[in-house]
N, C-alpha and C positions, 0 to 999 in steps of 0.2 A: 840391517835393522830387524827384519824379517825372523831371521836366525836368532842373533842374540840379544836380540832388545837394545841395542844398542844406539847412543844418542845420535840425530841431523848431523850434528856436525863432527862426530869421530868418526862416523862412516865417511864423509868427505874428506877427511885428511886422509883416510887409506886409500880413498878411489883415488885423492891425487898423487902420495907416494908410488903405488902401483901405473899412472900414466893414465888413466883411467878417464878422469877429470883433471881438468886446466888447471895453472897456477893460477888465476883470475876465472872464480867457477861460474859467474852468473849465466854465461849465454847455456851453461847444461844446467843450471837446478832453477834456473828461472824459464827456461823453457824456449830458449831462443833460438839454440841449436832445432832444435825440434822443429821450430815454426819453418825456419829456414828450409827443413828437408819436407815441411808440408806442401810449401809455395813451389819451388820445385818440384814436387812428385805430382800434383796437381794440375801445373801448367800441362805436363806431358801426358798426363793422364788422359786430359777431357778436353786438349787443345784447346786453351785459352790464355786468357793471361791477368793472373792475380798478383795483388801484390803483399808485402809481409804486414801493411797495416789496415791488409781486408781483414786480414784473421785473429781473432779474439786468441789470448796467449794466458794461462796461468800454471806459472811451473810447481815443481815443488820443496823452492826453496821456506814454506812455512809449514811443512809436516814434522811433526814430532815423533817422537819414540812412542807417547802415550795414543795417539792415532794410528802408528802399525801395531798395536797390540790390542787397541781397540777391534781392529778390524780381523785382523787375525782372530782373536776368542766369536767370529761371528762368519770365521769359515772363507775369509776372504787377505787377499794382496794387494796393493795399490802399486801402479805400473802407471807412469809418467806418459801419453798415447798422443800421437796425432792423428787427426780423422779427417777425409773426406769422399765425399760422396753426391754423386751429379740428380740432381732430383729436377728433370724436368730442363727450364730456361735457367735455372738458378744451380749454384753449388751450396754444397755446407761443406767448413773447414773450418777446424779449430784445434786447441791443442790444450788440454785439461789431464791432472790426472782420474783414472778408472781405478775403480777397486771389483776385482774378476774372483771368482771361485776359487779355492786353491788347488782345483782339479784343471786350471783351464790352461792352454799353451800358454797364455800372455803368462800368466803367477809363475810359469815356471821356469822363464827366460830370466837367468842369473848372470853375475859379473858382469862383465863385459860384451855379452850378447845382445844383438837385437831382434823381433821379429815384424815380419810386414806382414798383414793380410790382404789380399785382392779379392774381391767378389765379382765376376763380369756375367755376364747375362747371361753365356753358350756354357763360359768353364765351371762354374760356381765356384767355390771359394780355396783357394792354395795360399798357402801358407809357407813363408821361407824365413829361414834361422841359420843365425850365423854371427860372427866376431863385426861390433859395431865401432869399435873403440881400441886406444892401445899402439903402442911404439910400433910393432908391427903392420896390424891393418889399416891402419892411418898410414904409414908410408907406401903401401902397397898400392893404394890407390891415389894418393898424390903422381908418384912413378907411373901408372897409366893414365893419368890424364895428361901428363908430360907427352907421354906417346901419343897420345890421341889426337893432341893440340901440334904435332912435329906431322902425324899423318894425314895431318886435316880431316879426322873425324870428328863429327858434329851433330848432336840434337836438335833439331828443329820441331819449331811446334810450327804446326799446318797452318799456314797465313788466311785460309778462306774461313777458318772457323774461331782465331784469336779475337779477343776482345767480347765476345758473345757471351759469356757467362758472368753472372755476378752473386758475390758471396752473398748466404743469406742462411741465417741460421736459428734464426723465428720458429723454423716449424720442426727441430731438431728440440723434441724435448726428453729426459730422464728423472729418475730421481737421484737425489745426491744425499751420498754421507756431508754433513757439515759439523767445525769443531768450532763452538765460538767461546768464548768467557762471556757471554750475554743475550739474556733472548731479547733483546731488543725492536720496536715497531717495524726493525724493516725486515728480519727476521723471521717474527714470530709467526705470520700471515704465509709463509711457505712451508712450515715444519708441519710433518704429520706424526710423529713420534720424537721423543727424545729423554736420552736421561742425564741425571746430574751427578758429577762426581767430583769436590771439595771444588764447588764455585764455575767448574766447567761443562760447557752444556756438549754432548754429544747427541747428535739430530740426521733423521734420514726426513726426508722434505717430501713433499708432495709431486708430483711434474712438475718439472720444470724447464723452460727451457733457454737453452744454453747461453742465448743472449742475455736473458734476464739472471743467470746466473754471474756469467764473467764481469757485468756491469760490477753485482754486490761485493763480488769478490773486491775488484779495482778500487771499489768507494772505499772500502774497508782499509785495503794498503795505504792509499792517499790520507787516511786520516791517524794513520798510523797503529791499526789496531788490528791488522792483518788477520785472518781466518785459514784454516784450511777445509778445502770439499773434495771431492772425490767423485764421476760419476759412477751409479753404480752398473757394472756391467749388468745388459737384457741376453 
């Protein structure tokens, strides 16, 4: 979309021709897949144990062609991200998409790639890239976990420290690109800028944070009037 302007859903039919994405796409452009590999990356991360309806989900099955070009003409990419991060007694985990620099590793992780960030205290921050997706990397690691589960190897999360954390995503705030058809009262009260173009508003918001964002977001799908946002990468 990035490349040729081209629409949500003819980029999904080539990502699924190619293998890319599923015959049935929601758990990848809704963001399910994602949440899935947060809950998981999380548990083992920071020994605990969360589950997939601690964590706030909005994919990006409502971005349009007119929001990556928006974002593009303003020097930026939007990259579908999972996050989390041990603050303390609490975690934060969620799964939104980011709109990053088009200088930054994330803008640049194309096709079927994925990238992971880690930040730990001693290493600071490494960064790995590599094939996420695809007839081949998908069976590559099906066939080791086959192995793993024949050699009895196993992940365990540390028993003395499980249960000890709990999602909390209150004091994770940003600001966000938001794309509505209406500045509307629940709306209007978070936007710090925005402009209009034939009836649609394009809005960067104030802080905000992330709970009180995925809430607006959900209100808006459930009433059928879906929105798309974007946090914007700091």
């Amino acid at each position: 979309m990035y490349d040729s302007g081209a629409d949500f859903g003819e980029m999904l039919k080539t990502a699924q021709e190619l293998g890319y994405a599923e015959a049935n796409p929601a758990a990848d452009i809704e963001g399910t897949d994602t949440l899935r590999k947060t809950v998981i990356s999380s548990n083992f991360a920071f020994g605990t144990i969360i589950k997939e309806e601690d964590v706030p989900c909005y994919g990006i099955d409502t971005i349009s062609a007119d929001d990556v070009a928006y974002l593009k003409e303003k020097g930026l990419a939007c990259r579908l991200m999972m996050n989390a991060r041990r603050c303390g007694d609490t975690i934060s985990a969620y799964v939104e998409p980011v709109a990053f620099p088009i200088t930054s590793l994330e803008a640049n992780v194309r096709t079927n790639n994925n990238l992971i960030t880690l930040v730990g205290e001693s290493v600071g921050t490494q960064s790995f890239y590599g094939q996420g997706a695809g007839k081949l990397p998908t069976g590559e690691s099906v066939v080791q976990d086959i192995i793993d589960i024949k050699e009895g190897i196993s992940m365990n999360i540390p028993a003395e420290s499980a249960g000890e954390l709990k999602v909390d995503n209150d004091s994770e705030v940003h600001r966000y690109y938001i794309r509505h058809n209406r500045m509307c009262e629940h709306i209007s009260p978070i936007i710090d800028t925005y402009e209009e173009k034939d009836g649609i508003f394009y809005c960067i918001s104030k802080p905000v944070s992330v709970t009180e964002m995925h809430k607006m977001g959900q209100h808006r799908k459930e009433k059928g009037k879906p929105m798309f946002f974007a946090a914007l990468a700091e």
